[in-house]
Structures are given as C-alpha cells and as structure tokens.
MIBA-359489 format. One record per residue (C-alpha): x, y, z. Coordinates in nm, 3 decimals. Last residue first. Layout:
N
+---------+---------+---------+
!       u !       v !       w !
+---------+---------+---------+
!       X !       Y !       Z !
...
+---------+---------+---------+
END
This chain:
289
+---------+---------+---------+
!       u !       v !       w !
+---------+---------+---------+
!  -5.139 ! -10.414 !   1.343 !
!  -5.462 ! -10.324 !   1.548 !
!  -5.746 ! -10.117 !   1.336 !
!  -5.933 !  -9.816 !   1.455 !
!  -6.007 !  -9.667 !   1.122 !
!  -5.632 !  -9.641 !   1.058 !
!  -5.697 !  -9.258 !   0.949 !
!  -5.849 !  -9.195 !   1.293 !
!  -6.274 !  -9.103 !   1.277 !
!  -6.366 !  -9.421 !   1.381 !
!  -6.127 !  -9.456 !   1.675 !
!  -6.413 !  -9.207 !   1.825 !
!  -6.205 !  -8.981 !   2.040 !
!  -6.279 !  -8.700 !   1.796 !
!  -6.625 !  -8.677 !   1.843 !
!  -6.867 !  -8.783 !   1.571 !
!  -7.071 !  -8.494 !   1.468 !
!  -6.823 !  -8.302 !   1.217 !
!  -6.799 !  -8.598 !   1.008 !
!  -6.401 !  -8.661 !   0.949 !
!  -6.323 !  -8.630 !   0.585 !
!  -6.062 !  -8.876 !   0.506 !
!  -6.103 !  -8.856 !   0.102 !
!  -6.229 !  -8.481 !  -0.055 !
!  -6.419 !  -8.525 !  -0.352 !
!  -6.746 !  -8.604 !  -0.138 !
!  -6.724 !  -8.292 !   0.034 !
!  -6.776 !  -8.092 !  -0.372 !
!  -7.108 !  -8.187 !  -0.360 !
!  -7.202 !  -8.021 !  -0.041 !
!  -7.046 !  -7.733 !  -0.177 !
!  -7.248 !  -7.759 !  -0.474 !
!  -7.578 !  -7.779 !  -0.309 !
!  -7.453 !  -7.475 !  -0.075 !
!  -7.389 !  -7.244 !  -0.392 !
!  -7.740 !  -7.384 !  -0.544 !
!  -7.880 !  -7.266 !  -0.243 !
!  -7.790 !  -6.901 !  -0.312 !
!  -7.548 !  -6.736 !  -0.051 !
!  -7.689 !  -6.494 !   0.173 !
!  -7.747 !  -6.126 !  -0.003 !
!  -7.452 !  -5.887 !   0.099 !
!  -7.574 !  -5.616 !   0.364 !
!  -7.730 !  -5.341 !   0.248 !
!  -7.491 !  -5.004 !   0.135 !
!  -7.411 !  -4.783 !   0.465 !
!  -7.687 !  -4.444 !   0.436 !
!  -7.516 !  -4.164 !   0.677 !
!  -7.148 !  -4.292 !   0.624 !
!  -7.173 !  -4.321 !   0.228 !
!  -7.315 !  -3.959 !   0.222 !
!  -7.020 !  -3.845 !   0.397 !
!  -6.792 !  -4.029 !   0.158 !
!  -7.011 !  -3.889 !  -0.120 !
!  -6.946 !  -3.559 !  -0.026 !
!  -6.575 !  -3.611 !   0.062 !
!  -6.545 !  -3.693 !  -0.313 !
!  -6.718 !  -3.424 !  -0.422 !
!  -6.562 !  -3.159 !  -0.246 !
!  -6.204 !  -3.320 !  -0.308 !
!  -6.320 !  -3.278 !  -0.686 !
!  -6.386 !  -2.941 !  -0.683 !
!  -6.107 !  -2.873 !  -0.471 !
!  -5.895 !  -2.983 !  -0.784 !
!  -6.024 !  -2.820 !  -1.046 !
!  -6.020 !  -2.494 !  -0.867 !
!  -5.618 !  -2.549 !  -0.858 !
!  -5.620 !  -2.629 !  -1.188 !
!  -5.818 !  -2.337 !  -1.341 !
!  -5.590 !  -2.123 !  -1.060 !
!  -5.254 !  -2.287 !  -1.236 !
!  -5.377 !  -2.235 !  -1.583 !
!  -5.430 !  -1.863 !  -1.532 !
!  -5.080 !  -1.849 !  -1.372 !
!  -4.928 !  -2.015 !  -1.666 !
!  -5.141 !  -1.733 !  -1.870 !
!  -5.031 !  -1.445 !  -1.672 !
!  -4.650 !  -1.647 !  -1.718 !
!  -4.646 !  -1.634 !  -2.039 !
!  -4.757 !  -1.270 !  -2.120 !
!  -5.069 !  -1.097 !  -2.178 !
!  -5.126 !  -0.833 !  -1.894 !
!  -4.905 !  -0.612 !  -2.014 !
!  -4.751 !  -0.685 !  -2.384 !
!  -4.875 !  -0.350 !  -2.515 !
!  -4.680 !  -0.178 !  -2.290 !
!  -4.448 !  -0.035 !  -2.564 !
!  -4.135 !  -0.169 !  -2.401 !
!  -4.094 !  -0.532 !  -2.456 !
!  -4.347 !  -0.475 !  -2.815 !
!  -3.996 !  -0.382 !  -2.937 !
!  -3.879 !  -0.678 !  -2.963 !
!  -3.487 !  -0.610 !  -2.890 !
!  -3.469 !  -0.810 !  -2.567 !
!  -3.165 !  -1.006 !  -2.695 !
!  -2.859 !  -0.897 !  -2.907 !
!  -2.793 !  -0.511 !  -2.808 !
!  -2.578 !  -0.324 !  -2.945 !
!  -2.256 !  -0.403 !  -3.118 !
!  -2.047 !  -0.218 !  -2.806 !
!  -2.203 !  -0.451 !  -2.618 !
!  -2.449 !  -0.357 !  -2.321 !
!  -2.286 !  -0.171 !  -2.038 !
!  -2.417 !   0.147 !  -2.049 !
!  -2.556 !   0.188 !  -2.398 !
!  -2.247 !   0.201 !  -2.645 !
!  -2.225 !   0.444 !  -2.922 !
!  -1.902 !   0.573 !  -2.758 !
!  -1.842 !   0.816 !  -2.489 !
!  -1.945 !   0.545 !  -2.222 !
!  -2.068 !   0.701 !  -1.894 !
!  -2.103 !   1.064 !  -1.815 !
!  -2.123 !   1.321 !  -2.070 !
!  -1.916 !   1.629 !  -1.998 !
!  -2.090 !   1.971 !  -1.949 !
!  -1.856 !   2.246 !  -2.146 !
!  -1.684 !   2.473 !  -1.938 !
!  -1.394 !   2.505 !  -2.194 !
!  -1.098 !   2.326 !  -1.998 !
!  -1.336 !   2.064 !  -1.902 !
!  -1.394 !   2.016 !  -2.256 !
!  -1.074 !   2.038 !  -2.392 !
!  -1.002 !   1.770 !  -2.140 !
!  -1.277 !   1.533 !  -2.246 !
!  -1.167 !   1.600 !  -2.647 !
!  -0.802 !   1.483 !  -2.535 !
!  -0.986 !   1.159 !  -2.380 !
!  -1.207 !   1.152 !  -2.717 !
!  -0.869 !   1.098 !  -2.934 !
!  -0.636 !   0.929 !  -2.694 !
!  -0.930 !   0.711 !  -2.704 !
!  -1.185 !   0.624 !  -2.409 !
!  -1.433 !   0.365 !  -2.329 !
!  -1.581 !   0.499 !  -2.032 !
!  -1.598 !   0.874 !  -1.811 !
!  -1.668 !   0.809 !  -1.465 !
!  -1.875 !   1.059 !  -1.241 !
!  -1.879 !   1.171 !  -0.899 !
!  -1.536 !   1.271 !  -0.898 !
!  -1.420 !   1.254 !  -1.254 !
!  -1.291 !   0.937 !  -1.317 !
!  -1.120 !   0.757 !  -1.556 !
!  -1.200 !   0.449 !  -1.802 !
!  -1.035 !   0.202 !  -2.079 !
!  -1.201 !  -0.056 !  -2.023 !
!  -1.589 !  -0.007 !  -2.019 !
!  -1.598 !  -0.397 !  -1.903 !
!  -1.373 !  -0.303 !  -1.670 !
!  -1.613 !  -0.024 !  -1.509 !
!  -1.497 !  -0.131 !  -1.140 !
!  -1.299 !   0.195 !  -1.048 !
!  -0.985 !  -0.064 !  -0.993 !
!  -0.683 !   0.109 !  -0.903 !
!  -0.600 !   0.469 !  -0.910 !
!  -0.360 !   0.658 !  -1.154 !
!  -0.321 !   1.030 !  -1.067 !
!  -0.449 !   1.364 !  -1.224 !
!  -0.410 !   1.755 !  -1.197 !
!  -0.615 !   2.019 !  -1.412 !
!  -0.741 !   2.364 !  -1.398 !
!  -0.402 !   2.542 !  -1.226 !
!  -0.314 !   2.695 !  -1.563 !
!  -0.009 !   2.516 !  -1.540 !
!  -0.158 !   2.222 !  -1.439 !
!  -0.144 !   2.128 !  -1.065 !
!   0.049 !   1.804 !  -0.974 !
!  -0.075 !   1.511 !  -0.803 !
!   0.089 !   1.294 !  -1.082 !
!   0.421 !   1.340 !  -1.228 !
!   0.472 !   1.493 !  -1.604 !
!   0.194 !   1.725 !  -1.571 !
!  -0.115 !   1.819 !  -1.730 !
!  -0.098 !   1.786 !  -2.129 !
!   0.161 !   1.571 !  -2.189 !
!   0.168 !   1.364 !  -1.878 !
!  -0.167 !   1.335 !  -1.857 !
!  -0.208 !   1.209 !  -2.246 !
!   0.047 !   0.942 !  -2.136 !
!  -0.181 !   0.807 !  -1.895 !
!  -0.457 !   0.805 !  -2.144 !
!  -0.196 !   0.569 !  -2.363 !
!  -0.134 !   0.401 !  -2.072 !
!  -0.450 !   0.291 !  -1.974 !
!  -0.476 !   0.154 !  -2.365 !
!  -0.757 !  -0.168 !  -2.322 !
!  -0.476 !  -0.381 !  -2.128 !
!  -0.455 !  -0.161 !  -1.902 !
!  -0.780 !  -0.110 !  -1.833 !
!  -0.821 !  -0.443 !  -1.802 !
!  -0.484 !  -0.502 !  -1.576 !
!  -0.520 !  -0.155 !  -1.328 !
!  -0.417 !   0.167 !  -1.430 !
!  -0.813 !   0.338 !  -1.344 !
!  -0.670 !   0.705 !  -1.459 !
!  -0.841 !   0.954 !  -1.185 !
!  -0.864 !   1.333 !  -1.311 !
!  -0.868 !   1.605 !  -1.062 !
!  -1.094 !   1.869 !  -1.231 !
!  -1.162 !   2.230 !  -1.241 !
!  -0.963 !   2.396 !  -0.970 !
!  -0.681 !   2.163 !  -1.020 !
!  -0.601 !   1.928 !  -0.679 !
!  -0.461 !   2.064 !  -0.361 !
!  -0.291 !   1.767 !  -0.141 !
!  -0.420 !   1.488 !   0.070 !
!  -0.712 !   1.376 !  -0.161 !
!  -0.986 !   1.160 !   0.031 !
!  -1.108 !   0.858 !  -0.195 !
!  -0.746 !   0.662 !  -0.107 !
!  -0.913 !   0.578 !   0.258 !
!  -0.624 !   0.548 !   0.494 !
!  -0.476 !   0.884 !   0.496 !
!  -0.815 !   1.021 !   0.582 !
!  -0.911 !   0.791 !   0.860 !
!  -0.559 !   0.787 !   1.089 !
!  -0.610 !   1.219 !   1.034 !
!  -0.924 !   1.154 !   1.220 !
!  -0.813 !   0.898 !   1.497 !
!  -0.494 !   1.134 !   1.511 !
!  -0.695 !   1.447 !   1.584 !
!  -0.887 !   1.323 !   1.912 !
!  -1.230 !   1.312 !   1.824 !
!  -1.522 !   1.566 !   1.984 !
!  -1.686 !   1.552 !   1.600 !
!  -1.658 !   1.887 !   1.563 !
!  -1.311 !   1.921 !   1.732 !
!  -1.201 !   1.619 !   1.495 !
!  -1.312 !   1.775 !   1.231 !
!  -1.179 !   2.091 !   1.233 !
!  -0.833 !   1.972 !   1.291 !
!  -0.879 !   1.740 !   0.972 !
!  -0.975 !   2.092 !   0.793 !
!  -0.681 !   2.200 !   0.969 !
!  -0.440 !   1.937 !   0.738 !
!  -0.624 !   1.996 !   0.454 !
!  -0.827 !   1.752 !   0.274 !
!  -0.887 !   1.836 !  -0.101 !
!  -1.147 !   1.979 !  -0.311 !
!  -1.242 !   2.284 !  -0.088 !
!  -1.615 !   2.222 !  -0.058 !
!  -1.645 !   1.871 !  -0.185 !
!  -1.314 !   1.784 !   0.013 !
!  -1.463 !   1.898 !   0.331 !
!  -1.808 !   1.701 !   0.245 !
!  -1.628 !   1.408 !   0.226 !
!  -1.491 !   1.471 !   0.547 !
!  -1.804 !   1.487 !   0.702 !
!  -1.936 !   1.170 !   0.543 !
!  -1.655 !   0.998 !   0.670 !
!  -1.660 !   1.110 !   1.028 !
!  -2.011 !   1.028 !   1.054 !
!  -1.969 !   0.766 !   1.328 !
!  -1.778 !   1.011 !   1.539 !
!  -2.083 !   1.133 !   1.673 !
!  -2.206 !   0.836 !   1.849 !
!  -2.179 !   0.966 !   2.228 !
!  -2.554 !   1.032 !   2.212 !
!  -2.721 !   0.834 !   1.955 !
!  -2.653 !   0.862 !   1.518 !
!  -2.850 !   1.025 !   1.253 !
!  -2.880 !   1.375 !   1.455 !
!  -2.500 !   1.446 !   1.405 !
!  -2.534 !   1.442 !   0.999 !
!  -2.807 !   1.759 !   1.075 !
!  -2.507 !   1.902 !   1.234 !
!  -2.281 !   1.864 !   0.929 !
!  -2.557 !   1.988 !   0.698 !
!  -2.574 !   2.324 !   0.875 !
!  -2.202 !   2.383 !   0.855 !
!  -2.242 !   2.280 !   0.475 !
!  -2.513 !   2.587 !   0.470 !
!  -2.324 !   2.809 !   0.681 !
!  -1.955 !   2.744 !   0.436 !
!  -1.730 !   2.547 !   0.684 !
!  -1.431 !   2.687 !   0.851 !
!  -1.057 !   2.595 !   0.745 !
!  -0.738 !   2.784 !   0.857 !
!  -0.388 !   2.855 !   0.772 !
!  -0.358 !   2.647 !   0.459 !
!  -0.111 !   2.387 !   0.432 !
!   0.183 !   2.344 !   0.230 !
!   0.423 !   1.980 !   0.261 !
!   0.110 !   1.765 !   0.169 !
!  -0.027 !   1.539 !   0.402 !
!   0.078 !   1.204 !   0.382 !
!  -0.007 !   0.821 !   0.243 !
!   0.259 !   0.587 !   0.204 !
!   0.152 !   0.344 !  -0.082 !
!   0.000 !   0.000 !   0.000 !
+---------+---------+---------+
END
C-alpha cells in the first residue's frame, strides 16, 4: 500500500460554508448520544467537496466537531485513497483506473495524455491550475475498459482521441457526458444489443398478456379443479357414512348344493358330529397291526 501524507503546504485555517455547517449538524442527529464520530466519513467528504482536497486543519476541524482526538481523524483520511491529501486543479482532478483491463484496453496511452498535457508526475497542478491527475486502481467499469474518473462521475471507453476531447472540454466549461463516450448503452455490447430487442418489450402492449399471466391462469383453473373434486369426493364419503350399502345377499342354495357336492371329492373327511375320540374317525379306522 503506498505511504499516504499530508502535503508539505497547508492552509492557515478551514471553517465550513453556513449551509455545509448546517448539513454537518443535521449528519449528528443520525446517530445516539456519544455516536458522533460515526459520521466522520461523510463529514470529510463534504470537506473535500467544498475545498477539493483535505487539509491538514480541515482534519483539525473535524475532529473538534466531532469531539475526536486528531490522530483517529487524520488515521481515517490517509487510509481511505477517496480523500485527496494535497490541492487538486480547480476544475478537475482526473483519476486514470491503471489496473490489468484497463490496461490492457490503452490505460497508458490516457496516462500518457496526462503527462503531456497536465503534468509529467501525478498530483500536480496544471499550469493553468485547472487540471491535476493520478492513476487509481480498480474503479470497477472493466468492461468499459479504458476508463477515468471525474469525482462523482466516470468517463468509459476512451481514445487518446475523445480523452483529449474530455479535457478540452473541461478546460472550456462544457458539461461532460457521463458514462461510455461511444455508441455504447451502459454496459451492453459495443454491437448493441442482441436479446430483448422486440420492441413490443417496451411499448406496454404486452401487459397483462404474457407467459406467465397465462401459466398463472392455468394454475388457478387447476387449482379450482382440484377442490372441486375433493368436495365431491368427501361428499359422497359423507353420504356413504349416513346411508351404509345393504348387507350382501346370503349365498344361493345352489352355492350350498355344490359345496355339499364338492365334500365327497375330498377322502378322510371326518364328520363333524362324531367326536374326535371315536377310533372311527383316525386314518387307521381303529385297526390293530
């Protein structure tokens, strides 16, 4: 991580403007007694908004606002690489994303364009004073490679050509476009767009008729369908219970003649009147070997 530090010339003095003075104590109200120091970060953002760096008695300021010692403030801004330790061009500090897609995509050719145009090293004023720049890390619009930012905004898919176009720009006073600076819509390929393109997607005339009003149509039918039948069959389970089906008819004679019948097939059968004792009924019939 790089060394951090406050730059070598400070001013003498820092005071909020009444209406960010007024903002600061409405920030206090957020948070419960004894909380204060939770919006230090919001607080010094709001520093560097107003004077478009972080001053060493701006961090002073802070800390008395805020009833934190100074180091605990100071130990905030030098670690968070959002809050700019030294002044910065009146108009713009530019932020060149260096890392590996950007990269990759011609960071160094915008980096280059800094050099040339602002100042050989970084954190330097222009000549002019407009202008200074540095290379950050990652300002996650990769797939927009190459990219820099303009705090609040990022400015995507750059040239040498439209990045020199973007400085004129800021040099003139002329509003910058945000976002991708070619024909590209946000994120979507630089081609345009390959699915969702019917238009009738966007025209509202698709509401209320699509695939899944009509799966949840079916759904309800099906649903209804269904209780409907669990009505009817506990109906005629209830019904069953209050008026039980006759009992089974007895069995027809002819059933009984032919069972009857059928005892004569079967040898050994003991008749059911004679006791069991009776050597007549044993297989052997009684008989001594």
């Amino acid at each position: 991580m790089s060394v951090r530090r406050l730059a070598s010339e400070q001013p003498s003095s820092f005071a909020f403007t009444p209406e960010n003075l007024a903002w600061a104590q409405k920030q206090l109200l957020k948070f419960p007694e004894g909380k204060q120091a939770s919006a230090v970060i919001p607080i010094l953002w709001r520093v560097q908004e107003q004077e478009g760096w972080v001053s060493e008695p701006s961090i002073r300021w802070v800390g008395e606002f805020l009833d934190m010692p100074f180091i605990r403030v100071l130990e905030i801004a030098t670690f968070y690489t959002m809050f700019l330790l030294a002044p910065v061009g009146k108009k713009a500090h530019i932020q060149v994303c260096g890392t590996t897609p950007c990269m990759i995509r011609g960071a160094g050719r915008l980096l280059n364009v800094c050099r040339e145009r602002i100042h050989h090293d970084p954190f330097h004023i222009s000549a002019n004073g407009d202008l200074s720049w540095e290379e950050v890390e990652c300002l996650g619009a990769c797939v927009n490679a190459p990219m820099v930012q303009i705090v609040p905004d990022t400015y995507e898919d750059l040239t040498v050509e439209s990045f020199n176009k973007l400085i004129d720009d800021i040099e003139a006073g002329v509003p910058l476009k945000p976002g991708p600076q070619i024909a590209r819509h946000y994120s979507a390929p630089e081609t345009g767009f390959r699915v969702l393109t019917t238009e009738s997607l966007y025209d509202g005339s698709m509401i209320g008729q699509g695939a899944g009003l009509a799966a949840a149509r079916d759904a309800i039918a099906a649903r209804a369908a269904a209780e409907a039948e669990a009505a009817k069959a506990a109906a005629e389970a209830a019904k069953a219970a209050a008026d039980p089906a006759p009992a089974e008819a007895p069995a027809a004679p002819a059933v009984k003649a032919q069972a009857e019948a059928d005892k004569e097939k079967v040898p050994n059968i003991a008749p059911q009147n004679v006791p069991a004792s009776d050597p007549a009924v044993r297989p052997d019939a009684g008989k001594k070997e």
